[in-house]
C-alpha beads as a LAMMPS data file, in Angstrom:
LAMMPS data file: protein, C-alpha beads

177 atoms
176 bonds

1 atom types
1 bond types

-500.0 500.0 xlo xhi
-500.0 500.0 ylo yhi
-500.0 500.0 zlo zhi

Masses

1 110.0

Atoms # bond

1 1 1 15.974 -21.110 -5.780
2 1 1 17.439 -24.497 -7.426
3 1 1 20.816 -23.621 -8.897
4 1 1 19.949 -25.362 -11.958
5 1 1 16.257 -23.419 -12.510
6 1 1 18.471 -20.154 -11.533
7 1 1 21.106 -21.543 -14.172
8 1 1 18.141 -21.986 -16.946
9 1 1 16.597 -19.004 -16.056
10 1 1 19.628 -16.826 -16.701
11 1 1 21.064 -18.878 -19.620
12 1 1 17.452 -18.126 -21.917
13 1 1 18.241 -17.277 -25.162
14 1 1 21.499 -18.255 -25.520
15 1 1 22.623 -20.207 -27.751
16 1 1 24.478 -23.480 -26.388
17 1 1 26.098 -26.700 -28.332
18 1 1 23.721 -29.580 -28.507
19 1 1 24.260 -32.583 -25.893
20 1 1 23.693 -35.814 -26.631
21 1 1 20.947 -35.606 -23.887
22 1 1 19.439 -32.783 -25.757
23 1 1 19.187 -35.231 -28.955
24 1 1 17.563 -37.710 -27.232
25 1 1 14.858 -35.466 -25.656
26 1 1 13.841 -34.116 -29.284
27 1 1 13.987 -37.827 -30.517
28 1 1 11.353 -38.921 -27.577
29 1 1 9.277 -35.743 -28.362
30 1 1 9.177 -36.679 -31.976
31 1 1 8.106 -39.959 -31.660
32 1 1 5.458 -38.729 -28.964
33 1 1 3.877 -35.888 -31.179
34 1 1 3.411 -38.215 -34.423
35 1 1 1.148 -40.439 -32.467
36 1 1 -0.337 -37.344 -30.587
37 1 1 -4.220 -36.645 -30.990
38 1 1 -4.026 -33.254 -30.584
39 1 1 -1.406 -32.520 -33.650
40 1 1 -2.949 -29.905 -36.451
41 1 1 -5.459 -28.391 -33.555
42 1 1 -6.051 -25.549 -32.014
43 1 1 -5.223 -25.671 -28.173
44 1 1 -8.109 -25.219 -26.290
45 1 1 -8.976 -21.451 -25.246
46 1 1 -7.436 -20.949 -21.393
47 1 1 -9.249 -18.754 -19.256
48 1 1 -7.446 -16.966 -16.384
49 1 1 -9.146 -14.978 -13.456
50 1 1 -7.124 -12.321 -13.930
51 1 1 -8.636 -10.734 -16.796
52 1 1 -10.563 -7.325 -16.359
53 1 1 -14.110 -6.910 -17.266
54 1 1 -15.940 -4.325 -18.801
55 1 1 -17.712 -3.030 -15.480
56 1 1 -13.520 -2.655 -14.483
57 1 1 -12.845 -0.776 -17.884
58 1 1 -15.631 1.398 -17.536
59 1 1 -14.836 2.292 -13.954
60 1 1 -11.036 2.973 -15.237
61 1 1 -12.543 5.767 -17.310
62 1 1 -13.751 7.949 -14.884
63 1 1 -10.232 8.459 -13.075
64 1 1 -9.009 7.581 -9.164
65 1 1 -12.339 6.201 -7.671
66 1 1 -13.858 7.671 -4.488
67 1 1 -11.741 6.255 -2.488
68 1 1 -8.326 6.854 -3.836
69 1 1 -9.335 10.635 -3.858
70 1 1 -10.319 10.628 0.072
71 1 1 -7.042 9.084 0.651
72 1 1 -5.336 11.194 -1.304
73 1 1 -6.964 14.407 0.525
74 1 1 -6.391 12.384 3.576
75 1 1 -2.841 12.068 3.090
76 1 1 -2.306 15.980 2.067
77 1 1 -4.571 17.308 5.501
78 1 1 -1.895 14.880 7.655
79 1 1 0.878 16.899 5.529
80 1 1 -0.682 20.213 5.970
81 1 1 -1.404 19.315 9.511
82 1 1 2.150 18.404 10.364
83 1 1 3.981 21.311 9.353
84 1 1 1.566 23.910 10.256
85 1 1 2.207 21.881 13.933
86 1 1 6.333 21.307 13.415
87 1 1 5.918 25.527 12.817
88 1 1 4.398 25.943 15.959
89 1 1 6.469 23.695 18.129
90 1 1 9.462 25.028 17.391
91 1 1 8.079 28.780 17.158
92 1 1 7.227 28.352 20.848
93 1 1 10.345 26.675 22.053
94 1 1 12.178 30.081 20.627
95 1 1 9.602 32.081 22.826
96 1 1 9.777 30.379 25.794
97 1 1 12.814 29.832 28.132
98 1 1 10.682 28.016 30.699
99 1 1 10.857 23.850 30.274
100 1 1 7.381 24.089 32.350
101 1 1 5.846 26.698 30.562
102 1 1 6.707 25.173 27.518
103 1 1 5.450 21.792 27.849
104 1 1 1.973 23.804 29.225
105 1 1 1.554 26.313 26.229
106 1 1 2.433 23.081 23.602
107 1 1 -0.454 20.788 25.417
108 1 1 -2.826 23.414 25.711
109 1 1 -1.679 23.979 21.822
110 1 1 -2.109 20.144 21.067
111 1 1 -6.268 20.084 23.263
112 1 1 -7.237 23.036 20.964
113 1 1 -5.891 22.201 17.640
114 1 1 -8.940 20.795 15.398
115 1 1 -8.627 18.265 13.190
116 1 1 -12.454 18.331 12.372
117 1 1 -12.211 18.281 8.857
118 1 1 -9.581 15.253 8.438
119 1 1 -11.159 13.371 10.975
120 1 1 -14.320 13.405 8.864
121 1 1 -12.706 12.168 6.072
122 1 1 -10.903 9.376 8.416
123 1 1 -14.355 8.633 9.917
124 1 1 -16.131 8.377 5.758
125 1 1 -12.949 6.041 4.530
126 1 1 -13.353 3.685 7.723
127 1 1 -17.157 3.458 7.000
128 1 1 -17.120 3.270 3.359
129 1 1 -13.623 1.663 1.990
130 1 1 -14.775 -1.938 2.395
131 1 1 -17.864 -1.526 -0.313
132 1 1 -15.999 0.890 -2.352
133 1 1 -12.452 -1.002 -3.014
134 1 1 -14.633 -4.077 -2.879
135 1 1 -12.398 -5.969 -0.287
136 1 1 -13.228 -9.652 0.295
137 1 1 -13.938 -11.057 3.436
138 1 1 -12.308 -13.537 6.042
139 1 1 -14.210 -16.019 7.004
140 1 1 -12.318 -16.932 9.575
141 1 1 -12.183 -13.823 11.368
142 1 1 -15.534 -12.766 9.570
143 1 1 -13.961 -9.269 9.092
144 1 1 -12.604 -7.808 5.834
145 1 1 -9.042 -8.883 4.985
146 1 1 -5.713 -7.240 5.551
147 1 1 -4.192 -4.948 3.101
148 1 1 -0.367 -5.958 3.193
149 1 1 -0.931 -7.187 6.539
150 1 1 -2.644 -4.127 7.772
151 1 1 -5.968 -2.992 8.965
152 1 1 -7.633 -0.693 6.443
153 1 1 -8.798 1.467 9.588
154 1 1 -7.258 4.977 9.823
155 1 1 -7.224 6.417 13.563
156 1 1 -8.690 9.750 14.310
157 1 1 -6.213 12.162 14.730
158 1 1 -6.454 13.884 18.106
159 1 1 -4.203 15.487 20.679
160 1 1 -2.168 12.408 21.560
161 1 1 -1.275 11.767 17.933
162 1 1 0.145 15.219 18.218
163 1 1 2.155 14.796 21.614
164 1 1 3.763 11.461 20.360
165 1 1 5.201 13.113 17.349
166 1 1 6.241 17.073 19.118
167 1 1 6.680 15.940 22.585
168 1 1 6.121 18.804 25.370
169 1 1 9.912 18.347 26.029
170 1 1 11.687 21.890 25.523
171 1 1 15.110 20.677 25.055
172 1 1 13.861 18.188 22.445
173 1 1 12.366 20.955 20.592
174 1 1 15.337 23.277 20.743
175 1 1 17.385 20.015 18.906
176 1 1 15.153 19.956 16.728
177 1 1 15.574 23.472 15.933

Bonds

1 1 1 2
2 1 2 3
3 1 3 4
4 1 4 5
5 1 5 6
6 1 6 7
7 1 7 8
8 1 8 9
9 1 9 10
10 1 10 11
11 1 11 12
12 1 12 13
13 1 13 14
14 1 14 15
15 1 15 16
16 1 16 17
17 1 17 18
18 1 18 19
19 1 19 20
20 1 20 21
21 1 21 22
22 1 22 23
23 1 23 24
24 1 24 25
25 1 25 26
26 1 26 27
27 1 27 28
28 1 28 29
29 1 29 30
30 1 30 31
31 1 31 32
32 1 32 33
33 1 33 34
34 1 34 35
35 1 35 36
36 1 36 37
37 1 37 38
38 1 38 39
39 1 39 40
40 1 40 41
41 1 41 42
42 1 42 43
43 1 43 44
44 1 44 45
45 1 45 46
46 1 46 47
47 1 47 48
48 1 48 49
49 1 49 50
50 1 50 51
51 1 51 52
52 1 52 53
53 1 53 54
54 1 54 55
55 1 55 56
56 1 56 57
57 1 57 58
58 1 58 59
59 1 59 60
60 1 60 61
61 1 61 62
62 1 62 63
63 1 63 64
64 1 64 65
65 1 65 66
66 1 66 67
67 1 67 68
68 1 68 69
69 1 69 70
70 1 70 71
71 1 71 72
72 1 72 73
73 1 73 74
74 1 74 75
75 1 75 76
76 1 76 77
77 1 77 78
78 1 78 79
79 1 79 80
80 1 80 81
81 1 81 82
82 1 82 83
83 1 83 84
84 1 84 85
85 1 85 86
86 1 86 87
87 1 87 88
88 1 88 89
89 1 89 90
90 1 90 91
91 1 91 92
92 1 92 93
93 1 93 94
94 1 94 95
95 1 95 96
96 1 96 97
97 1 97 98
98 1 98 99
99 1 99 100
100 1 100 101
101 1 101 102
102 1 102 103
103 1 103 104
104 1 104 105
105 1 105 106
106 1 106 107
107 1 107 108
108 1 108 109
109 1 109 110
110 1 110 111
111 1 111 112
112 1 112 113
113 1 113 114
114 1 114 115
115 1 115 116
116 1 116 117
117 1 117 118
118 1 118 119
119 1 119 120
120 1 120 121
121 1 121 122
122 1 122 123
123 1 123 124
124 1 124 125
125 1 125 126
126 1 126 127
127 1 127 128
128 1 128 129
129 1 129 130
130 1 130 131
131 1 131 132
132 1 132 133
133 1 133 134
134 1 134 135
135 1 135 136
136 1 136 137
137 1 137 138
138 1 138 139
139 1 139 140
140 1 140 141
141 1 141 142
142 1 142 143
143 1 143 144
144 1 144 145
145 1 145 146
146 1 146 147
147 1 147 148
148 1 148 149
149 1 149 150
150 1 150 151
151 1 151 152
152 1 152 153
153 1 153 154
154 1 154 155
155 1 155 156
156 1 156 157
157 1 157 158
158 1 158 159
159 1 159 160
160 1 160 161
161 1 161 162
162 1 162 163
163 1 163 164
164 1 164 165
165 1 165 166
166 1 166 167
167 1 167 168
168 1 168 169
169 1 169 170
170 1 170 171
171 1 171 172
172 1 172 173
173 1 173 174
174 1 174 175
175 1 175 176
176 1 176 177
């Protein structure tokens, strides 16, 4: 930022001595306006694209939208799912003294844990988010754009998104404890 914008910016509203420079800009603006065309009229109306519309306002009424309340459950089943799992992991690293045996019981854990119900709503927000947070499109990349740089896309949770975050490592789990 320019030191002097900076130096304006923090200096509003304070109340300074006049310069002589400051003279001379109100004597050029007073000699501008009294030959001005525009002095005694309204300013024309200015129209911005940010203001809301009444489809917006009426949509605002009836709460979080579809999609904020799929995200929302989304977000909850990940939290439910990840300490009913964190439980489990370190429940059978007390159990079992074998490093082997461990990491066999915690994959054969991660394969049969379901995630059925969260990967539905995963598989409904990839299909429908675009149309129902009516993102714009790239034209470049003819695809919908980024939100903050990311895909909206969730991944499916399955049995690697469990091993990455509880590794079948028995001495990692006993830390952990």
């Amino acid at each position: 930022m320019d030191p002097r914008e900076a130096k304006a910016i923090m200096s509003q509203g304070a109340i300074r001595p006049e310069t002589a420079r400051d003279r001379e800009e109100r004597r050029l603006l007073d000699a501008e306006l009294a030959v001005s065309p525009v002095k005694g009229k309204p300013l024309p109306q200015r129209l911005r694209n940010f203001r809301p519309g009444a489809d917006s306002a009426i949509r605002a009424l009836g709460g979080p939208t579809m999609w904020m309340r799929r995200l929302r459950t989304i977000e909850e089943e990940l939290e439910r799912h990840a300490a009913g799992l964190g439980e489990c992991w370190l429940a059978l690293a007390t159990e079992t003294a074998d490093a082997e045996a461990f990491a066999r019981e915690w994959r054969e854990t991660a394969r049969r844990w379901s995630f059925a119900q969260v990967n539905e709503l995963i598989d409904r927000h990839n299909r429908n988010f675009p149309a129902e947070a009516r993102l714009p499109m790239d034209p470049r990349t003819r695809d919908f754009v980024k939100i903050n740089g990311r895909s909206y896309l969730r991944e499916p949770l399955d049995e690697q998104w469990i091993l990455e975050r509880w590794p079948a490592d028995l001495s990692a789990a006993r830390r952990a404890a």
